[in-house]
Backbone bond lengths (Angstrom), bond angles and torsions (degrees), N, CA, C in turn:
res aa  C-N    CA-C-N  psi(-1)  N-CA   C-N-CA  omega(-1)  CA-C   N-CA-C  phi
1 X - - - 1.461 - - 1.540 111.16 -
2 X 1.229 118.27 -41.10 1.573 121.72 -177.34 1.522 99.99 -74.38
3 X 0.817 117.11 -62.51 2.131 117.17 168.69 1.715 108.20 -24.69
4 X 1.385 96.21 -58.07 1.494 107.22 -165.65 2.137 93.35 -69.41
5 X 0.846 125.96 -71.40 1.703 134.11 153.07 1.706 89.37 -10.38
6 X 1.044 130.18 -105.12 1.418 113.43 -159.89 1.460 129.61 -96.31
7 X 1.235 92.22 32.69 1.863 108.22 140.55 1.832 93.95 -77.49
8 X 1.152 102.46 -68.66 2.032 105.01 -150.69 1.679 85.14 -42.31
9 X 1.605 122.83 -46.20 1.637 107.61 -165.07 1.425 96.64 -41.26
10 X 1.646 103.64 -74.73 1.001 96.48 -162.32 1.687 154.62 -61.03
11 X 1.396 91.83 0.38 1.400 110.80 164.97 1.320 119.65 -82.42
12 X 1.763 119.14 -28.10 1.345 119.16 -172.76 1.592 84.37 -92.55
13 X 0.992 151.70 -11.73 1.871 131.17 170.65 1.446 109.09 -92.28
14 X 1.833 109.96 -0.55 1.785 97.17 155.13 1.132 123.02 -96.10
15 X 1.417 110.41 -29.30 1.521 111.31 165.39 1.385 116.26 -61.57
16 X 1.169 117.93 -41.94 1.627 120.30 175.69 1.432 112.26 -58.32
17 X 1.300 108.90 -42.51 1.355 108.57 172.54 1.528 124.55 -66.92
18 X 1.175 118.84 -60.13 1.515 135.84 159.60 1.881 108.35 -21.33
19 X 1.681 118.25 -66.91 1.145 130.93 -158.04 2.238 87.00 -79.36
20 X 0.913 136.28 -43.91 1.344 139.46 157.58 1.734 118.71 -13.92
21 X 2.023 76.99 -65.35 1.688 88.08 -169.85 1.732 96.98 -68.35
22 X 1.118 118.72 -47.12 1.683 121.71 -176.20 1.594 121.57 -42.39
23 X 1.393 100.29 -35.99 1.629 124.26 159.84 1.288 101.82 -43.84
24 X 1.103 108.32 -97.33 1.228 138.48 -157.63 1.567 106.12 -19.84
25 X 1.236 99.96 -66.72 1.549 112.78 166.07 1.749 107.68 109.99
26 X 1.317 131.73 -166.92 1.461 127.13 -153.86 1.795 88.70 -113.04
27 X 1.845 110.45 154.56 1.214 93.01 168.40 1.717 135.42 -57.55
28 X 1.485 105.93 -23.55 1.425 103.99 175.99 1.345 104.11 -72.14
29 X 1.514 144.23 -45.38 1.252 147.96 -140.70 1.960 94.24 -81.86
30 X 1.037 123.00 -16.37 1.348 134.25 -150.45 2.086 85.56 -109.57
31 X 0.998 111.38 -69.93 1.606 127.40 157.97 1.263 105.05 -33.39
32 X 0.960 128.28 -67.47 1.410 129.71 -162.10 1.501 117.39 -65.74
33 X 1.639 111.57 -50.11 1.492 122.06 161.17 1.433 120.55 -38.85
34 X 1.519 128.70 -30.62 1.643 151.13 -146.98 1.255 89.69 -110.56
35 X 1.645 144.93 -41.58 1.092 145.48 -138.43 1.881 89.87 -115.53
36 X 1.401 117.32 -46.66 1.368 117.55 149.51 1.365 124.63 -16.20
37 X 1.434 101.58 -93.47 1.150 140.21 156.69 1.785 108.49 -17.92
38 X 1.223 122.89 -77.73 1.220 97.47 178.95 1.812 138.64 -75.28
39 X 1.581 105.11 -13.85 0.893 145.91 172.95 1.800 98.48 -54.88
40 X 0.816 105.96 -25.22 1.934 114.33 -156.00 1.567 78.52 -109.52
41 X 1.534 146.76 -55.24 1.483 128.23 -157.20 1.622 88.92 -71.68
42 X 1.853 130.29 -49.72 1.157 118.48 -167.97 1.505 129.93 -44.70
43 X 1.548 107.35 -36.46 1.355 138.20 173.09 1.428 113.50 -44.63
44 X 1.615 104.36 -64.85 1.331 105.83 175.20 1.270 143.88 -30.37
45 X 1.178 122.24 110.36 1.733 128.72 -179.19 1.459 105.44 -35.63
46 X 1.702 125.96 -36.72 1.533 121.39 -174.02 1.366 107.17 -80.82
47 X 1.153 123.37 -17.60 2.150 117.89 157.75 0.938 112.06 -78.32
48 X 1.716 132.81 27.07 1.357 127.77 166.15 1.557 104.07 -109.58
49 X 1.841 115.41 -22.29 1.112 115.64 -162.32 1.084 112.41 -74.03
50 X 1.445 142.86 135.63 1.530 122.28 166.80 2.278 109.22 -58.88
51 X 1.357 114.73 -27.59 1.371 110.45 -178.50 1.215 112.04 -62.73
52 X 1.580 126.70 -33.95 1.416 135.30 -155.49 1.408 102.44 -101.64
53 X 1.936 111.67 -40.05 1.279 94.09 -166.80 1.548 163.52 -44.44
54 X 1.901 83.68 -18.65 1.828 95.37 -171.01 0.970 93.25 -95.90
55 X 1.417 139.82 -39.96 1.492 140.03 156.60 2.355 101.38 -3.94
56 X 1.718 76.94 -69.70 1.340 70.14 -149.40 1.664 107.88 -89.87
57 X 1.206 116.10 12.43 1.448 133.66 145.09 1.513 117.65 -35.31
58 X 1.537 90.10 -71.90 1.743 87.60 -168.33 1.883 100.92 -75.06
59 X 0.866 112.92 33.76 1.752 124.67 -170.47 1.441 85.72 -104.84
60 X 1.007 128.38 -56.37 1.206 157.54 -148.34 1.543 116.47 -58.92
61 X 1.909 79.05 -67.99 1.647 102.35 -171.08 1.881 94.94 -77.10
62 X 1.433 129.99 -29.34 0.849 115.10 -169.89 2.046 103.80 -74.55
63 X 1.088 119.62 -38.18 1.463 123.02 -175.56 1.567 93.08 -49.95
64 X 1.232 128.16 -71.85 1.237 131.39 -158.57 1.848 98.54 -71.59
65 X 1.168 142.86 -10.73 1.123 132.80 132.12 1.590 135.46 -35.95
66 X 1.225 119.33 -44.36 1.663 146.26 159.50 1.320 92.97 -46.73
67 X 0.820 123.16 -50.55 1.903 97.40 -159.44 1.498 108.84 -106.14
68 X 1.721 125.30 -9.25 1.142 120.70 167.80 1.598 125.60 -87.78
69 X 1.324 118.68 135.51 1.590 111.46 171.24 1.626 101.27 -79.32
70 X 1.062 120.18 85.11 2.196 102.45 168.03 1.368 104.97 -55.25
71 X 1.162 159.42 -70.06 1.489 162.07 -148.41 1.587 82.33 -59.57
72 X 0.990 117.98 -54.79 1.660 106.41 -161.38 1.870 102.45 -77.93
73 X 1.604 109.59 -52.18 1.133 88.18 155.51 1.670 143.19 -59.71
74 X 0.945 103.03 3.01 1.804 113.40 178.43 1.363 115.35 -86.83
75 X 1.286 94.97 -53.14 1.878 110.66 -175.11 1.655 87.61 -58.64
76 X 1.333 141.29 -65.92 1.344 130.16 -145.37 1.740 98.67 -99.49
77 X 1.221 113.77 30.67 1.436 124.68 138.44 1.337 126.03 -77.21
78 X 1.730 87.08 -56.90 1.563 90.56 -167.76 1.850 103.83 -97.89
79 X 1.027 106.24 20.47 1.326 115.26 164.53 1.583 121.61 30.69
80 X 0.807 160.41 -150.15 1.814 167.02 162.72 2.111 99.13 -12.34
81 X 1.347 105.00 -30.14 1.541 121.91 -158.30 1.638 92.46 -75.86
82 X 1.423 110.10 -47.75 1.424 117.45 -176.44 1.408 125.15 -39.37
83 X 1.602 116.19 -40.47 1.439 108.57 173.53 1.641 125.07 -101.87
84 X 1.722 100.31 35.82 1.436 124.07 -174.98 1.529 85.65 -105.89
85 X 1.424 125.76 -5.75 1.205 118.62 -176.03 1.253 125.59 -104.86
86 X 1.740 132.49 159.11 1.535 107.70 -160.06 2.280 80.74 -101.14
87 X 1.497 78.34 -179.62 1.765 83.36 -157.78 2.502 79.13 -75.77
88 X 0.772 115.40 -4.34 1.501 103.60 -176.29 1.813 92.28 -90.40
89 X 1.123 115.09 -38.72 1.630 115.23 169.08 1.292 116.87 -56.27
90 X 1.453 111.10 -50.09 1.312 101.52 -173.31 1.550 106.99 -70.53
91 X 1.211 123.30 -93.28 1.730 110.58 150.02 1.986 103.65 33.41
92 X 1.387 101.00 -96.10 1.649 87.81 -162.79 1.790 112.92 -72.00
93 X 1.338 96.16 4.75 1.828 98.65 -169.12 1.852 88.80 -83.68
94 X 1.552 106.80 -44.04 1.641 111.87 -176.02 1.600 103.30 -33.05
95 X 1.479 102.31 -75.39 1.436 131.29 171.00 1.356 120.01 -6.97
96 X 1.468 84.01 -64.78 2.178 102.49 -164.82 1.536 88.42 -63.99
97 X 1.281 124.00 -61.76 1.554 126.29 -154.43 1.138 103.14 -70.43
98 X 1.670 130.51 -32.39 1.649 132.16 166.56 1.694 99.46 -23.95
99 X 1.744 94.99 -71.98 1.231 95.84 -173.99 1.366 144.28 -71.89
100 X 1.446 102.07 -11.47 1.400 106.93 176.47 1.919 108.87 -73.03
101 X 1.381 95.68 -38.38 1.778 84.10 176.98 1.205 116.04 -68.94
102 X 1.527 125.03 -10.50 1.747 130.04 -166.97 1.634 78.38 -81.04
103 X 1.487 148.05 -57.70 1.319 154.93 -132.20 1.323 76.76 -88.26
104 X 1.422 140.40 -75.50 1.026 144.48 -143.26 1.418 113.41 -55.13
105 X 1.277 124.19 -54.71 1.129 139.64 -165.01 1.849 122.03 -140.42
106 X 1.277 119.09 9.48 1.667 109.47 128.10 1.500 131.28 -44.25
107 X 0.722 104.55 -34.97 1.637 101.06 177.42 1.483 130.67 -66.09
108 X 1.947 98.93 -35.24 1.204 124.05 -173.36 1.541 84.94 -76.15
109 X 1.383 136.91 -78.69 1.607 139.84 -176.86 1.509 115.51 -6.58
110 X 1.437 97.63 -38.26 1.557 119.76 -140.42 1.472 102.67 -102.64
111 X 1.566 95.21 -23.33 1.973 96.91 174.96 1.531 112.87 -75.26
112 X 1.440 108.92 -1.12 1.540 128.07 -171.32 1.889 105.46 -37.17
113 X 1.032 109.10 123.86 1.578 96.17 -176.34 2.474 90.65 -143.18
114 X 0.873 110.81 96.65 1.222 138.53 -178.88 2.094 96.98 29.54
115 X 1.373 132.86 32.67 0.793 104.63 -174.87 1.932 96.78 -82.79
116 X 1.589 105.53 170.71 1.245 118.78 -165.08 1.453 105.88 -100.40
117 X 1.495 126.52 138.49 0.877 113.97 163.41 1.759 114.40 -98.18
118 X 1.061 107.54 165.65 1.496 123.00 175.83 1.853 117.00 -143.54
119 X 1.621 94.59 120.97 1.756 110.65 -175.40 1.310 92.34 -81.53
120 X 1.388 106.26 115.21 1.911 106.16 165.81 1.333 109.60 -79.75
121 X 1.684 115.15 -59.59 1.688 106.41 -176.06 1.651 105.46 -167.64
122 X 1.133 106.94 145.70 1.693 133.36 167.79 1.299 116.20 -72.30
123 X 1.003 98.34 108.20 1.572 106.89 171.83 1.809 123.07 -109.88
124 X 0.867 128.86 125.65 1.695 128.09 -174.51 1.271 99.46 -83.96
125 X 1.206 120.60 130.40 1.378 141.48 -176.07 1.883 105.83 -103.53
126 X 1.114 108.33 -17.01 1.648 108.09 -173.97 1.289 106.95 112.24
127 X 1.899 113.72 -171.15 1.395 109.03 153.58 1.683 134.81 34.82
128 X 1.686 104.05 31.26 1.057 110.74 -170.72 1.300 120.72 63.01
129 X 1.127 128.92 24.12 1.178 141.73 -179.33 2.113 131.64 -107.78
130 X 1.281 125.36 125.97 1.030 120.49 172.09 1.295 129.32 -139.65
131 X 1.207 127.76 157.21 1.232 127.02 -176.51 1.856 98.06 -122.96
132 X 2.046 97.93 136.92 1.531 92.26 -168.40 2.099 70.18 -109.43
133 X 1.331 113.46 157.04 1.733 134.36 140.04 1.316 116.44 -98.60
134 X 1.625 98.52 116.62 1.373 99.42 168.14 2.027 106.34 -125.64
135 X 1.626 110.56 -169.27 1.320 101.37 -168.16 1.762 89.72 -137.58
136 X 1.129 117.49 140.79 1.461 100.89 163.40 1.586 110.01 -113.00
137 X 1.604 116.42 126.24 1.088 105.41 173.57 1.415 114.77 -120.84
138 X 1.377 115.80 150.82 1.638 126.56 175.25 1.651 106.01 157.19
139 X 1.543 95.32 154.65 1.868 94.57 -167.60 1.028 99.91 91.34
140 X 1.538 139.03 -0.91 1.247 104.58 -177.51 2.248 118.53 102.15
141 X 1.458 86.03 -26.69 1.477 115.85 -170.87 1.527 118.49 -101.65
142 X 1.501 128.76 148.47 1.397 125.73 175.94 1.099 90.43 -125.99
143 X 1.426 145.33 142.75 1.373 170.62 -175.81 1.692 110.22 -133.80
144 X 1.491 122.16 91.40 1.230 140.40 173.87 1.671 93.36 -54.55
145 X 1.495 115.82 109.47 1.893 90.43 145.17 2.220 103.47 -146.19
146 X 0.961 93.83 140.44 1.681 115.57 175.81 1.236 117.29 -89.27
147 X 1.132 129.28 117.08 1.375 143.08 169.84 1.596 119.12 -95.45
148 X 1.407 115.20 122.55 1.429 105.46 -175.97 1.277 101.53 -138.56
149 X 1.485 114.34 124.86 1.257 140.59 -171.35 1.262 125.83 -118.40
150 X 1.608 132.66 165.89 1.059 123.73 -158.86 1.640 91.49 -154.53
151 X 1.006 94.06 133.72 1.986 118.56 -171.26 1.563 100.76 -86.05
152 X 1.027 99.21 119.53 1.738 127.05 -166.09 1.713 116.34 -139.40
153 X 1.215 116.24 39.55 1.322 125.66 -164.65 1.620 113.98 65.23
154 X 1.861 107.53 38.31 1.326 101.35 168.13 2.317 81.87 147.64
155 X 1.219 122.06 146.99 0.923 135.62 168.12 1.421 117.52 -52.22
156 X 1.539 135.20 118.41 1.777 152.86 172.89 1.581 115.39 -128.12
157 X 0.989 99.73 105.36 1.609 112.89 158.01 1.411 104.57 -34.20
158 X 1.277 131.76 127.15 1.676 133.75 156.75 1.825 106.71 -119.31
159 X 1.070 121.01 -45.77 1.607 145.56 148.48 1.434 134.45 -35.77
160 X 1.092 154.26 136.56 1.153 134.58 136.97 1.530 106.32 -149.98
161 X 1.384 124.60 127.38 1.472 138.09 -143.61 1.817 103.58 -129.43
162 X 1.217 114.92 87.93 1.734 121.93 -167.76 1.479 109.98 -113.59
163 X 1.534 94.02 107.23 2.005 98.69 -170.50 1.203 126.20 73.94
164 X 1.478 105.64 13.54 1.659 106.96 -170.68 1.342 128.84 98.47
165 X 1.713 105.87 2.99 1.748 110.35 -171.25 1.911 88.36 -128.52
166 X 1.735 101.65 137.48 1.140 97.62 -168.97 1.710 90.44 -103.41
167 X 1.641 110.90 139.97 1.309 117.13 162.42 1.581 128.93 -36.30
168 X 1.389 108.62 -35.03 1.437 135.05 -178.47 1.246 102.51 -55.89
169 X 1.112 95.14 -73.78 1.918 119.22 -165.01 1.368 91.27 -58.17
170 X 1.146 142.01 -36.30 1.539 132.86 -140.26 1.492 84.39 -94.67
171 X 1.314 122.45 -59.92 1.468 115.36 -157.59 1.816 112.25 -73.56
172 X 1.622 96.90 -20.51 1.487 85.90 -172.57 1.518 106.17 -86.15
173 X 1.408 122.01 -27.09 1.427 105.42 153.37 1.494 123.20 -34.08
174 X 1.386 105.58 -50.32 1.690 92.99 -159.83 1.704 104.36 -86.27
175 X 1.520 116.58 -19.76 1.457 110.25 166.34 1.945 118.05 -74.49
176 X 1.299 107.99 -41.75 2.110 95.79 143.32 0.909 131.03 -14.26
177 X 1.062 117.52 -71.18 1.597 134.22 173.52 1.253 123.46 -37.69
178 X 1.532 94.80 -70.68 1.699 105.88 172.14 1.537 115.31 -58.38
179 X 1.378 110.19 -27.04 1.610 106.86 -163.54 1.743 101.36 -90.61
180 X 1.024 90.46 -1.19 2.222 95.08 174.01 1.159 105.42 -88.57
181 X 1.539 140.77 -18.72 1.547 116.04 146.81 1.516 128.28 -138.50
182 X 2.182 90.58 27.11 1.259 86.61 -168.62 1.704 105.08 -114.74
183 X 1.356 151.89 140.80 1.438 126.97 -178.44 2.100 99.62 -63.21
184 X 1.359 95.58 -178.94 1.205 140.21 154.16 1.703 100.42 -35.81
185 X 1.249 113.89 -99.13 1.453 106.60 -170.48 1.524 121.09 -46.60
186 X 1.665 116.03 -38.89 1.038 120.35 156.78 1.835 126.56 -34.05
187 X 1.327 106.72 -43.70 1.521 102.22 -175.59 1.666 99.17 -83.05
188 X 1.373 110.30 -48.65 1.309 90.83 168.32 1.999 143.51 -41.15
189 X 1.428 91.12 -29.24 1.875 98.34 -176.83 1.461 88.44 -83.85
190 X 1.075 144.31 -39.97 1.556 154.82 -171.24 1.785 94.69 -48.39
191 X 1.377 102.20 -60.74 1.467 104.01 178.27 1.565 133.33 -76.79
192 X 1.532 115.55 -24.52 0.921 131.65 160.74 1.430 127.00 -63.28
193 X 1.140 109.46 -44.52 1.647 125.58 151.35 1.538 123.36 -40.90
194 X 0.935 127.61 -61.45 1.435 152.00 -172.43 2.187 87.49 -75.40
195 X 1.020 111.63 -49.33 2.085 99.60 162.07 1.152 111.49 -51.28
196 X 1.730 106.21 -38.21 2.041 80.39 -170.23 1.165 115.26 -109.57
């Protein structure tokens, strides 16, 4: 009877598991919903209004929050540098750089004018890990960019790879730099600065 008892567990924590993963959904399908999703606030007649707009701004910045990990994208900024950091450093370093990419590139989001995107293909990276290719076309123009994410009780951007130059790589080069004679808090006011 106890044998027979944890067989059934263990069959109901594969099905549970199984029907979970089915949830969950594929890294593009998870991407794709987010890319929807923000695609649909840009659209909106009330992001044209100047009354509505900031309203639906921080609508905005929060959707495209949902699908990014920053901590994960942060750590593989600052690469090897990251655990030179205390967890209250890292914390406001997450933060500063949150915002520096919202500064950086809201605007670019925001020039959005109906081009289409298109998912070419999923690739498994390992380690719970994937990378989706997509293309953006319109204007006349195709814009290669790769998203590679990592399954964390649900699909997060940590990656993002545009024309062949990865966001990652780009910034942790230039935070290297700074961090060869500058401390920790130092790179942080560097970035915090450059927000306001």
């Amino acid at each position: 009877m106890q044998r027979f008892a944890t067989r059934l567990m263990l069959s109901l924590l594969i099905v549970v598991a199984t029907v979970a993963s089915a949830l969950a959904g594929s890294a593009t399908e998870t991407l794709s919903a987010s890319v929807d999703r923000i695609i649909g606030l840009l659209a909106d007649p009330a992001y044209k209004t100047p009354n509505t707009r900031p309203e639906m701004r921080v609508k905005l910045i929060a959707t495209i929050g949902e699908i990014f990990d920053m901590k994960e994208l942060s750590r593989r900024a600052l690469g090897q540098e990251w655990n030179k950091f205390s967890p209250e450093q890292q914390e406001r370093f997450v933060t500063a750089f949150g915002r520096l990419l919202e500064n950086t590139y809201l605007d670019k989001i925001e020039s959005y004018t109906d081009e289409k995107v298109q998912y070419l293909k999923e690739q498994d990276l390992g380690s719970d890990k994937a990378e989706v290719a997509t293309k953006v076309v319109g204007k006349g123009k195709e814009i290669p960019i790769s998203y590679r994410l990592v399954d964390r009780s649900g699909w997060k951007v940590y990656d993002v790879v545009i024309e062949g130059v990865s966001l990652v790589q780009n910034y942790r080069s230039q935070f290297g730099q700074i961090l060869m004679n500058e401390s920790p808090d130092t790179l942080i006011s560097k970035i915090s600065g450059k927000n306001s």
